[in-house]
N, C-alpha and C positions, 0 to 999 in steps of 0.2 A: 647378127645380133637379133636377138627377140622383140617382137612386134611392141609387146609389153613395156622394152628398155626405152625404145623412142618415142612411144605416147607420156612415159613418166618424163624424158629428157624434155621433151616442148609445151606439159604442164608446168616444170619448173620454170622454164625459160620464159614463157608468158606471165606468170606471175611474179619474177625478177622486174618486166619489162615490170607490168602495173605500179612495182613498188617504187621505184624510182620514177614513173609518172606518177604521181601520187605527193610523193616527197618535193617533185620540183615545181607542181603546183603550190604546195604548201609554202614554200619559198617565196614563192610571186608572188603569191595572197600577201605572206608579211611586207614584200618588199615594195608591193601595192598601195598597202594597209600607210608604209613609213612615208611613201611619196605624197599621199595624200595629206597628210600632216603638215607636212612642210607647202605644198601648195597652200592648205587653209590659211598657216600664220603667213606668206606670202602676201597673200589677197588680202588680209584684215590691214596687215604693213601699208602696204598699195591704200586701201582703203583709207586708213587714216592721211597719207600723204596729200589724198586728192581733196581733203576737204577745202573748200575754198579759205577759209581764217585758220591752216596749218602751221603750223612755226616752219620752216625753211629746216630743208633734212641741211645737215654740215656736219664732214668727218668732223670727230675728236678730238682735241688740241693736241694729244699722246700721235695722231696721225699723220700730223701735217709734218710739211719737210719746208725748209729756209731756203731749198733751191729754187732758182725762179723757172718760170717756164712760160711757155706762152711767148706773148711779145717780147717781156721780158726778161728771157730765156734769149731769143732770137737778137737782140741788140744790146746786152750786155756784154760787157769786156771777157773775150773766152777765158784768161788767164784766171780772172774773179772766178767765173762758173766753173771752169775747171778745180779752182783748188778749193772750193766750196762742196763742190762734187764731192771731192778727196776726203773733206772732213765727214761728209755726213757719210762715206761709206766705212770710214776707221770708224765711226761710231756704232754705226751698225753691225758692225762685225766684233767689235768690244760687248756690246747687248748681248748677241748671239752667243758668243763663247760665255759670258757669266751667266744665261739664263743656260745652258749646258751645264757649266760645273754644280749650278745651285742644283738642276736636277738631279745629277751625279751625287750631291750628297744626299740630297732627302733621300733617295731609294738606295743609299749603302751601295751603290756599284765602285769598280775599282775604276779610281781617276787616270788621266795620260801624266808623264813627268811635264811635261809642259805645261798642265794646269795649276802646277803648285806657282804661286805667285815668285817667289825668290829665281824662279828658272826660265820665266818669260824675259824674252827680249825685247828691248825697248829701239 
């Protein structure tokens, strides 16, 4: 092959390499750009909690669960925690399937037969 075909082959090749270094800096920057973001409301979050007259952080009542835990988790009657367990995991799994279906209808997708209320098993 001609002297000519390999200085054109490894002009391309270097400037392939450049374009894709180029492009995955560009990436980093953004993905730089979005971590930094999220650290600033971090730190403001952090900042407000530390003030000394804070209101006390506490999950949200929608988060809290009736199971006990803790000590009294540990010296409850297992049969109680267990069939309390039981319930809040049949609940949670009721949640999950109806926030499914509800998303299945708003976006028009096609449902499972098992979703149609009439053909669930009880």
């Amino acid at each position: 092959m001609a002297w000519w075909f390999w200085l054109l082959l490894w002009i391309v090749l270097v400037l392939v390499l450049l374009l894709v270094m180029v492009l995955g800096a560009i990436h980093l920057w953004r993905k730089a750009k979005g971590l930094l973001g999220e650290v600033s409301d971090a730190q403001e979050a952090l900042a407000r909690a530390y003030v000394p007259d804070a209101e006390p952080v506490t999950a949200p009542e929608s988060a809290r669960s009736s199971l006990p835990s803790g000590w009294d988790a540990a010296f409850a009657d297992p049969a109680e925690v267990r069939q309390t367990r039981e319930g809040e995991r049949d609940a949670r799994v009721a949640a999950r399937r109806e926030r499914r279906i509800a998303s299945l209808y708003a976006h028009g997708r096609p449902r499972r037969w098992g979703d149609l209320d009439e053909n669930v098993e009880q």
